[in-house]
VOPA-278060 format. One record per residue (C-alpha): x, y, z. Coordinates in steps of 0.1 Angstrom, whole numbers, padded with zeros to 4 digits, always signed. Example, Ala and Ser with C-alpha at 12.3 -4.5 7.8 and 13.67 -1.06 7.14 Angstrom:
residues 2
+0123-0045+0078;+0137-0011+0071;
end
This chain:
residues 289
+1828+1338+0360;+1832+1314+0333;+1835+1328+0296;+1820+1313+0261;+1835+1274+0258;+1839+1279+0221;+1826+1293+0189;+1796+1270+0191;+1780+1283+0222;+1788+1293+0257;+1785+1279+0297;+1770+1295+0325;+1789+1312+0353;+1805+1287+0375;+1795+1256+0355;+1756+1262+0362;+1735+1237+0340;+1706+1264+0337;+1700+1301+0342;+1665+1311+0360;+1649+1349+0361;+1621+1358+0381;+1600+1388+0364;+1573+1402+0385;+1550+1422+0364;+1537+1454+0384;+1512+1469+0364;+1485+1500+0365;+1459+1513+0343;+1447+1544+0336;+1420+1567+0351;+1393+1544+0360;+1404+1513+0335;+1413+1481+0350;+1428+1447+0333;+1408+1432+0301;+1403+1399+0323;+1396+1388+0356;+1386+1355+0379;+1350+1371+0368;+1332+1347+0342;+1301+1378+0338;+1308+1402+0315;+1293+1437+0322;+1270+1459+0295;+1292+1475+0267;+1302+1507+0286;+1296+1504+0320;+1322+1511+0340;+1341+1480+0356;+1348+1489+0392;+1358+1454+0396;+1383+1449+0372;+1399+1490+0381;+1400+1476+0419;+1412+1440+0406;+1436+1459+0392;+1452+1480+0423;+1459+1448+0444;+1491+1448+0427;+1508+1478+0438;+1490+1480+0469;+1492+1443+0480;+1502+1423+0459;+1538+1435+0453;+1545+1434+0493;+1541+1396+0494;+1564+1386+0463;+1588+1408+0478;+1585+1388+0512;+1588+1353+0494;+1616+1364+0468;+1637+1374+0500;+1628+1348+0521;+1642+1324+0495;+1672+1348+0489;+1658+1348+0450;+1670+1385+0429;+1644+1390+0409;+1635+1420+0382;+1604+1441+0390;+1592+1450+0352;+1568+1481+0361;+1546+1505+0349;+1562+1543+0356;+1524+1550+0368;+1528+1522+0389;+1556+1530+0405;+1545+1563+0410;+1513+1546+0432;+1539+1524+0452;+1570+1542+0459;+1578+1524+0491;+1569+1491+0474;+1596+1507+0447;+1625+1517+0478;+1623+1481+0491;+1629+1464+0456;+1659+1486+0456;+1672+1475+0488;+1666+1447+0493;+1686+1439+0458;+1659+1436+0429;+1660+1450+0392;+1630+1477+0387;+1624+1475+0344;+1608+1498+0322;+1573+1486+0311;+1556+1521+0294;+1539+1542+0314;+1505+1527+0322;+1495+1492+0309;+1471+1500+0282;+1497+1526+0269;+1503+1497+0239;+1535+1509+0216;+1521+1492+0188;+1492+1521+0187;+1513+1547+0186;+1536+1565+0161;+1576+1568+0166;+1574+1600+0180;+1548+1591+0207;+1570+1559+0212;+1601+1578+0224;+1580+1605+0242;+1568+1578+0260;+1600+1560+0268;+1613+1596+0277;+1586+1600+0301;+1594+1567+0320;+1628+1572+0319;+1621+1600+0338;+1601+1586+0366;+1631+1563+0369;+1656+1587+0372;+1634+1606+0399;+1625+1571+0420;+1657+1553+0416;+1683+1574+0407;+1694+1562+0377;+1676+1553+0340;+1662+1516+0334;+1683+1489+0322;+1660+1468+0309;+1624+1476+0286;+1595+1448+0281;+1564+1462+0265;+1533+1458+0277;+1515+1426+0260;+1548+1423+0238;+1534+1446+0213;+1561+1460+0204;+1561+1484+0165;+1591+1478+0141;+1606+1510+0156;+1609+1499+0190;+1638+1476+0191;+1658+1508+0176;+1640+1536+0198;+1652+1512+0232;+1684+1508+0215;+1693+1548+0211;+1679+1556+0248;+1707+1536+0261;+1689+1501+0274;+1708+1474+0279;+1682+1443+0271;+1654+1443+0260;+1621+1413+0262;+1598+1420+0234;+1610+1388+0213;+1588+1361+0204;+1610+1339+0188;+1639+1331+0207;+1645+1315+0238;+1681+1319+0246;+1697+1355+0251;+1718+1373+0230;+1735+1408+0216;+1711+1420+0190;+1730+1446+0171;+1709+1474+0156;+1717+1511+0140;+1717+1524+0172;+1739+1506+0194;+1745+1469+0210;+1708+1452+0229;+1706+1418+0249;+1676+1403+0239;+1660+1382+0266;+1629+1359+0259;+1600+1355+0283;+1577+1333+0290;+1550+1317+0277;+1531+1307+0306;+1524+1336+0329;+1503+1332+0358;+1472+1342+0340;+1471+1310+0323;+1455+1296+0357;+1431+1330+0358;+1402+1303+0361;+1418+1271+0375;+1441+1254+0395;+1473+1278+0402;+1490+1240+0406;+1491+1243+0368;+1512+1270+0370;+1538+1254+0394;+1539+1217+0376;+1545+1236+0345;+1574+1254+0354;+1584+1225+0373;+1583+1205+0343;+1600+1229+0323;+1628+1232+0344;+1635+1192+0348;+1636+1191+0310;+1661+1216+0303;+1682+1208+0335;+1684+1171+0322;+1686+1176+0289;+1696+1209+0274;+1729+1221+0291;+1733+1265+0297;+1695+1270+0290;+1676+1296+0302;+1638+1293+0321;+1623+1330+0327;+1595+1324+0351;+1567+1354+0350;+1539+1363+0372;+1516+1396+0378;+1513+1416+0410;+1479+1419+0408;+1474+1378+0406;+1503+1362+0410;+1507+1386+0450;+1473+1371+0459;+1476+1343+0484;+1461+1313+0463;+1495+1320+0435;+1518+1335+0455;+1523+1299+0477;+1535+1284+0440;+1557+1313+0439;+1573+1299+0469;+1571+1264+0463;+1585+1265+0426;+1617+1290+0441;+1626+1263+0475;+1623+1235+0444;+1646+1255+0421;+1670+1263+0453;+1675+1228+0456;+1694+1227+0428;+1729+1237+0434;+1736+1244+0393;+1712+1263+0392;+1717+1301+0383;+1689+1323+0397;+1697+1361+0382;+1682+1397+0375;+1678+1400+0337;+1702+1429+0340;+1728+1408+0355;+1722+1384+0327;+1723+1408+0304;+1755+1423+0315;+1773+1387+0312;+1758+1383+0279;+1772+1417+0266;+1808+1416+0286;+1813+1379+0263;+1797+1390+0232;+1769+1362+0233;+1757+1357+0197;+1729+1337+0189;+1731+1301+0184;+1718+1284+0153;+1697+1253+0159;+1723+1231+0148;+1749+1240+0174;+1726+1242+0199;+1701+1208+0192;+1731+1191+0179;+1763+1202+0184;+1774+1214+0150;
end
């Protein structure tokens, strides 16, 4: 494994031009809720309940998970499972075969519409308590890694992850290279997302969502040396049939690529953290300097 270059930046392991994560959203509501969207253009009365967005919803732990897992180890492609503790708790054997078959499971809060920027700091550990929890009963071992849901994070959170022990953490908007955050509470890596998730293609061609990445990833490759492309998709629309074949054909495009380092965002994380990855300014990294 290759260390930093210099003071200026860093390369990639083993001379790779660009570093690509996988995140595969699993997410449940709860009680009878369901997602806030769907392929549905009709909206139903003010308080009705929605059956179909609650059912909409399930496909992901009950289906939906099943056949990313089959593509991401088809293509041999680790990926990190960020996950609602509730949904975990619906899909443990979906949750055993991420495990072995060599996938990160993330913390993600505890049900999807348990949003950390509603709630105080004491309901904001509680809650990252409680899904530590469920990951110490499911896996073994405590999460590594915490995105929260719809990035709505509080101006607590980054220190509350940071004193439960995490090691990255997603919930930046503003970045898109990781790097060791340091707060009052110990060392993070903080690793950007995406900005294109499959739900961007809800109501139209799920091509979209494979030329974009596509595009993406030809641009840095050819033009901006040790970057990093973190593609993201739901279990509950990106496991359907009609998204899940971009899945595959975005991964078998990517493979093709011999440079190109495909990693779980704790693996990442860890080589971030072992070389003391700062962040660049936009002058070393646009121009050198």
């Amino acid at each position: 494994m290759s260390a930093p270059a210099s003071s200026k930046g860093f390369t990639w392991p083993n001379g790779a031009r660009i570093a690509v994560a996988v995140t595969c959203l699993m997410e449940n509501w709860s009680g009878d809720k369901g997602p806030p969207f769907s392929v549905q253009t009709t909206s139903l009365k003010p308080g009705t309940h929605d059956r179909a967005a609650m059912t909409w919803g399930w496909y992901g732990s009950e289906r939906g998970v099943w056949r990313l897992l089959k593509i991401l180890n088809h293509n041999q492609v680790p990926a990190t499972f960020v996950a609602n503790a509730y949904a975990m708790e619906r899909a443990p054997a979906a949750v055993d075969c991420m495990l072995k078959t060599g996938h990160e499971i993330a913390a993600h809060s505890y049900t999807q519409d348990a949003l950390m920027a509603y709630l105080s700091p004491e309901e904001e550990r509680a809650i990252i308590e409680k899904c530590a929890g469920v990951f110490r009963k499911m896996t073994g071992a405590p999460p590594k890694g915490w995105l929260s849901p719809v990035l709505a994070p509080t101006a607590h959170t980054e220190e509350l992850i940071a004193e439960a022990g995490f090691l990255w953490y997603g919930d930046y908007n503003h970045i898109d290279l990781p790097f060791c955050v340091k707060t009052k509470k110990g060392t993070l890596v903080a690793l950007p997302h995406s900005d294109f998730a499959d739900h961007r293609v809800l109501r139209g061609n799920p091509r979209d969502w494979f030329d974009v990445y596509k595009d993406t990833f030809d641009y840095l490759y050819a033009n901006e040396p040790t970057s990093f492309l973190n593609i993201t998709l739901h279990c509950h629309f990106g496991g359907r049939p009609l998204m899940a074949a971009q899945l595959d054909r975005i991964l078998k495009y990517i493979r093709g690529h011999a440079d190109a380092w495909l990693v779980r965002h704790d693996e990442l994380a860890e080589w971030i953290k072992a070389n003391d990855i700062a962040e660049w300014t936009n002058q070393q990294r646009f121009f050198g300097t």
